[in-house]
MDTraj code that builds the backbone (N, CA, C; nanometers):
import mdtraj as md
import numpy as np

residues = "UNK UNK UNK UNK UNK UNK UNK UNK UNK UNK UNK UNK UNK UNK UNK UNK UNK UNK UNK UNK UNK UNK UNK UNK UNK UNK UNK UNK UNK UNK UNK UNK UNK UNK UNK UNK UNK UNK UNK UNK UNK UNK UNK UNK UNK UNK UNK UNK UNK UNK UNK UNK UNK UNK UNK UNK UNK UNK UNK UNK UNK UNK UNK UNK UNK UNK UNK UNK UNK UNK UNK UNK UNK UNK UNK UNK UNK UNK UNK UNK UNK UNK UNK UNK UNK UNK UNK UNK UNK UNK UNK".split()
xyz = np.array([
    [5.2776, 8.6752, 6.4788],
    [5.4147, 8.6667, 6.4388],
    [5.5005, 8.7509, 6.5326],
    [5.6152, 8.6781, 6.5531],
    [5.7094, 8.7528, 6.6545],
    [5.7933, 8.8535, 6.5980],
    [5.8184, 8.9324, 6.6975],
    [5.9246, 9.0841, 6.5711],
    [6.0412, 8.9908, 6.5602],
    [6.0989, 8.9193, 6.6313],
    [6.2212, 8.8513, 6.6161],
    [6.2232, 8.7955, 6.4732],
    [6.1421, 8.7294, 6.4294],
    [6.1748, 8.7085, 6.3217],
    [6.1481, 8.7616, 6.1962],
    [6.1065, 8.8929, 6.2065],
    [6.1402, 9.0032, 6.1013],
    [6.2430, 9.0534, 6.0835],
    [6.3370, 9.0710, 6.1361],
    [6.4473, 9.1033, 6.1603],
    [6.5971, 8.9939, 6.2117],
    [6.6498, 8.9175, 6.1687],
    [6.7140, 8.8411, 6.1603],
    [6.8366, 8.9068, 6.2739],
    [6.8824, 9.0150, 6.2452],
    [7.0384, 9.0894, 6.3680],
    [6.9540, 9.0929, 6.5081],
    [6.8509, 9.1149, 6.4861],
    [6.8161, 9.1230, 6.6639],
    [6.8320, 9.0618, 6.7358],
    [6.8046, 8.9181, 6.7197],
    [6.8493, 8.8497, 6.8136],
    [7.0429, 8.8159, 6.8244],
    [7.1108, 8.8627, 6.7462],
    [7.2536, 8.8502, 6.7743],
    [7.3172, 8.9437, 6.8542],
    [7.2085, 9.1034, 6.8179],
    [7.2678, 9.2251, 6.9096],
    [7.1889, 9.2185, 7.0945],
    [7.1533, 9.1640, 7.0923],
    [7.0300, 9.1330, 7.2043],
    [7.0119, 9.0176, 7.2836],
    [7.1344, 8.9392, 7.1858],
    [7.1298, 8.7764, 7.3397],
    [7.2376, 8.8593, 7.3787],
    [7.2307, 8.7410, 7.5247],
    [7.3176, 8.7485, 7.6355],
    [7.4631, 8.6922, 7.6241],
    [7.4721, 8.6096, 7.5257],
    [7.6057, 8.5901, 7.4332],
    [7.6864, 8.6561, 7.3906],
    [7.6466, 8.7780, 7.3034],
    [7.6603, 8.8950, 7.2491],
    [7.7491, 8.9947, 7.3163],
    [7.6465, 9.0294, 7.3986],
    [7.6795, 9.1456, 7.5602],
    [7.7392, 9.0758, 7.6016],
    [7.8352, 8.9210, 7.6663],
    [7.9246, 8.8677, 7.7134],
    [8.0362, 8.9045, 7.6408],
    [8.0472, 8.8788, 7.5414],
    [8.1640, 8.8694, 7.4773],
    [8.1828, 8.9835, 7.3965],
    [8.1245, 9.1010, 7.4014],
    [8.1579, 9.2409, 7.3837],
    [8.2252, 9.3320, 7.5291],
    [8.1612, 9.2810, 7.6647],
    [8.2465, 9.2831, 7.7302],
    [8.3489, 9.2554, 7.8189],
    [8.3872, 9.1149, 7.7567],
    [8.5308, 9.0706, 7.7945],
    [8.6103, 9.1194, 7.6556],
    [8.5512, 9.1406, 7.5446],
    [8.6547, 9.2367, 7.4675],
    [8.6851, 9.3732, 7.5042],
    [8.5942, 9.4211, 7.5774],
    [8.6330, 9.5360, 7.5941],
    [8.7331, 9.5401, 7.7353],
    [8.7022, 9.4418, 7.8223],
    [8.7985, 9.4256, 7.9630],
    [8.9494, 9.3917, 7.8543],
    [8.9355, 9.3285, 7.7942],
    [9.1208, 9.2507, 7.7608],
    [9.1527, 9.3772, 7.6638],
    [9.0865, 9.5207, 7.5460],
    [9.1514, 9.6269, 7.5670],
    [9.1836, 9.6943, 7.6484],
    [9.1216, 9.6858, 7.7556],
    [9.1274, 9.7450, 7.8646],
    [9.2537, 9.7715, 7.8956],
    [9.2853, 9.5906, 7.9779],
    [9.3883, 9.6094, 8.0279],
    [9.5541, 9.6048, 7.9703],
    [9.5680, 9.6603, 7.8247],
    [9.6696, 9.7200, 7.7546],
    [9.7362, 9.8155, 7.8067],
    [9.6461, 9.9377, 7.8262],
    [9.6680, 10.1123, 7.9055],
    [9.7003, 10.0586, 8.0767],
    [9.6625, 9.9580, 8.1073],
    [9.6788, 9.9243, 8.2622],
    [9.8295, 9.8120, 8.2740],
    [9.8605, 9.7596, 8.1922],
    [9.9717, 9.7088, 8.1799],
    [10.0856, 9.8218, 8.1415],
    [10.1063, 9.8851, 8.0493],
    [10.1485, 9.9814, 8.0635],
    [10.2161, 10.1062, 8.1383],
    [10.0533, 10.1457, 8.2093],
    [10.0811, 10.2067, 8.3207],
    [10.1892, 10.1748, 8.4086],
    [10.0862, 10.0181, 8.4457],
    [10.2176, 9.9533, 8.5899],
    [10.3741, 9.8981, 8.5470],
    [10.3721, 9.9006, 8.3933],
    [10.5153, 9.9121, 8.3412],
    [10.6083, 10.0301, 8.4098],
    [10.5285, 10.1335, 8.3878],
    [10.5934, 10.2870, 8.4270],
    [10.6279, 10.2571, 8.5339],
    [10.5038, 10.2092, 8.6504],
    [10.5802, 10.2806, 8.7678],
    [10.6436, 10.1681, 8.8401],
    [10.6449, 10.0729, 8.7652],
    [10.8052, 9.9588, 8.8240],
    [10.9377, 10.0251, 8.7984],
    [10.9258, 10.0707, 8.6227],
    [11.0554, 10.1405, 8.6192],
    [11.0748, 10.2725, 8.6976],
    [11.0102, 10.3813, 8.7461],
    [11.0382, 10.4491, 8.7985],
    [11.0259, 10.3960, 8.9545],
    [10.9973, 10.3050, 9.0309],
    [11.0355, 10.2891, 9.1769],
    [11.1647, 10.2143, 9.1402],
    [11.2322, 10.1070, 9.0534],
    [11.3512, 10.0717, 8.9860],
    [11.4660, 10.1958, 9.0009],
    [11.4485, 10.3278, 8.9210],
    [11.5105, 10.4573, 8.9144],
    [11.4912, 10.5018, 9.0705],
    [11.3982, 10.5118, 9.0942],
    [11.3766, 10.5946, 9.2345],
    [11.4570, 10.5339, 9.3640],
    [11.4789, 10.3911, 9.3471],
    [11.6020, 10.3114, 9.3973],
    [11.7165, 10.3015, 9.3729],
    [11.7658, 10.3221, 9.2603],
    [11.8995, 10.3640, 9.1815],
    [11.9337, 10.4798, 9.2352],
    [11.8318, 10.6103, 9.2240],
    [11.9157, 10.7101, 9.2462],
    [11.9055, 10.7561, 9.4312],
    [11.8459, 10.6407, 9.5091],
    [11.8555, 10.6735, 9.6546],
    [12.0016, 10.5993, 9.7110],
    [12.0387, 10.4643, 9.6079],
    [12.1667, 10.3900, 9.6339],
    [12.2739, 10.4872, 9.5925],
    [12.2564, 10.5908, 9.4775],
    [12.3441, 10.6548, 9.4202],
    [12.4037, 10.8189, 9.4952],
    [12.3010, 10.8500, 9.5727],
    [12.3553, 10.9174, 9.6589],
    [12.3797, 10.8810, 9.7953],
    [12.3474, 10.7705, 9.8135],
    [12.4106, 10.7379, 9.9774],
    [12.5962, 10.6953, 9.9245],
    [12.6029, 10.6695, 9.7657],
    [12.7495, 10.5846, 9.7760],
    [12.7989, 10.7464, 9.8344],
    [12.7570, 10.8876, 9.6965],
    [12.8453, 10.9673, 9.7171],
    [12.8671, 11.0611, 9.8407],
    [12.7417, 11.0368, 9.8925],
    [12.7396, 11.1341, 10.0199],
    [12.7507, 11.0606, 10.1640],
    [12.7433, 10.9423, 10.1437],
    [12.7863, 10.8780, 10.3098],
    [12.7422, 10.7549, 10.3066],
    [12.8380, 10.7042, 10.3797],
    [12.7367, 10.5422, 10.3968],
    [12.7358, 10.5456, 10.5726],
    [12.6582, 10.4599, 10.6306],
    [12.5890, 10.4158, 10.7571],
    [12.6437, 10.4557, 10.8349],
    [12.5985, 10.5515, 10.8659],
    [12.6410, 10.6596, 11.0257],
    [12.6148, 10.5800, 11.1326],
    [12.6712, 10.6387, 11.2598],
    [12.6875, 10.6002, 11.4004],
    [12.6665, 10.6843, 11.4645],
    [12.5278, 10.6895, 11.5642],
    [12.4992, 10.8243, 11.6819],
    [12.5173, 10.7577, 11.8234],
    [12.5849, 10.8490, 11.8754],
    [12.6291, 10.7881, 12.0310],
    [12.6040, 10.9104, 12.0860],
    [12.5997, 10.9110, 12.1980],
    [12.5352, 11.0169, 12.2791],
    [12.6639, 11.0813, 12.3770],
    [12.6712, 11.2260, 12.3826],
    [12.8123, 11.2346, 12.4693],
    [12.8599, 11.1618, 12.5771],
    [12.9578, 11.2273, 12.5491],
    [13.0330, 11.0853, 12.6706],
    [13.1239, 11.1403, 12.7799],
    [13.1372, 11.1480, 12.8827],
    [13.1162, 11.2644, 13.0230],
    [13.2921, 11.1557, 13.0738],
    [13.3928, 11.2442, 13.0645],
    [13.5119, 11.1568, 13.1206],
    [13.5592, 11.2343, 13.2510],
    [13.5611, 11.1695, 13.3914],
    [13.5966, 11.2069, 13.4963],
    [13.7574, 11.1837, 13.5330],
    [13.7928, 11.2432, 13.5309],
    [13.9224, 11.2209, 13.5775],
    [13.9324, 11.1851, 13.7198],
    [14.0112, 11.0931, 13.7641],
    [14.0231, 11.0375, 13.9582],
    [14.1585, 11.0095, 13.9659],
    [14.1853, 10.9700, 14.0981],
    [14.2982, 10.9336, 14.1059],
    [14.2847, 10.8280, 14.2075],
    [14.3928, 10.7095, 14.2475],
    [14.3779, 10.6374, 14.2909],
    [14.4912, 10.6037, 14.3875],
    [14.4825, 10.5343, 14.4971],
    [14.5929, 10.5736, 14.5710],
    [14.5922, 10.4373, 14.5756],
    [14.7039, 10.3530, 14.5940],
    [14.6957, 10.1913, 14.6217],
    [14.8452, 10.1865, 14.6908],
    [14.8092, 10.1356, 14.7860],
    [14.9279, 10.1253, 14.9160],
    [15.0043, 10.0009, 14.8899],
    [15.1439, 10.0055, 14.9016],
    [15.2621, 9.9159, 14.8708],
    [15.3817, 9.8769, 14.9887],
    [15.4214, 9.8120, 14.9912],
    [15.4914, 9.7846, 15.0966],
    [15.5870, 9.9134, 15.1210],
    [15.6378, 9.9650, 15.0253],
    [15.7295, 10.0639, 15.0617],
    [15.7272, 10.2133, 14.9962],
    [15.5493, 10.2247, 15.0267],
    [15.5056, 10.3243, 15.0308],
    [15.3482, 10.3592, 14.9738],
    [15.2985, 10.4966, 14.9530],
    [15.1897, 10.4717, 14.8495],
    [15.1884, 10.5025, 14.6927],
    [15.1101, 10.4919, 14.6259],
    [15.1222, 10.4532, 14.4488],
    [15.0293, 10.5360, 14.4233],
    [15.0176, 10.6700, 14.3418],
    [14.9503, 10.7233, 14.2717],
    [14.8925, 10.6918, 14.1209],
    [14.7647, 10.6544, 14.0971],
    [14.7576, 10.5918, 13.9684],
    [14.6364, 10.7013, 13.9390],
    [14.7025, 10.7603, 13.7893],
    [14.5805, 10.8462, 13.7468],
    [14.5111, 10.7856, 13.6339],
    [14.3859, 10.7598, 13.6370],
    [14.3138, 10.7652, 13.5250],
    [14.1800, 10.8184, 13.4945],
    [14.1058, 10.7577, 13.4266],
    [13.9759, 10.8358, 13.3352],
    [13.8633, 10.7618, 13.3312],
    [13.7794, 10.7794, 13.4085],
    [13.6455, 10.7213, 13.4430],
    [13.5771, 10.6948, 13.3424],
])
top = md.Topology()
chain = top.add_chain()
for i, resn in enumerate(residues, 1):
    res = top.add_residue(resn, chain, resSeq=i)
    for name in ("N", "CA", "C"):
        top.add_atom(name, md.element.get_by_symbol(name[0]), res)
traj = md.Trajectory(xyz[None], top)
């Protein structure tokens, strides 16, 4: 005689049926605390974007870097029929 059938639960705690579907119950609690979680940190990269838009309104919007800028002063002489022409400007 087989022990299996002295005992009638053994074979329900002990197929491979059993252990399947104890742990896909335990994966779908699972992922409750993991939904959750990634709830949080949508809303806080959400906030963490709010408050990077919220200080560029008050403290500056889109700067401009240019590099110095070197002005030579010259002068230019341009000859005319009735005489020469001094023209000053800025290189």
């Amino acid at each position: 005689m087989d022990h299996t059938e002295k005992n009638p639960t053994y074979n329900i705690k002990n197929s491979a049926t059993f252990k399947m579907a104890t742990i896909a119950f335990l994966a779908l609690v699972l992922l409750i605390p993991a939904s959750l979680i990634e709830s949080l940190i949508n809303e806080r990269l959400l906030r963490r974007n709010s408050v990077i838009d919220e200080i560029n309104d008050k403290w500056g919007n889109i700067q401009t870097i240019a590099g110095p800028i070197i002005t030579i002063p010259y002068q230019k002489y341009i000859k005319t029929d009735n005489g020469s022409q001094t023209l000053r400007s800025n290189f």
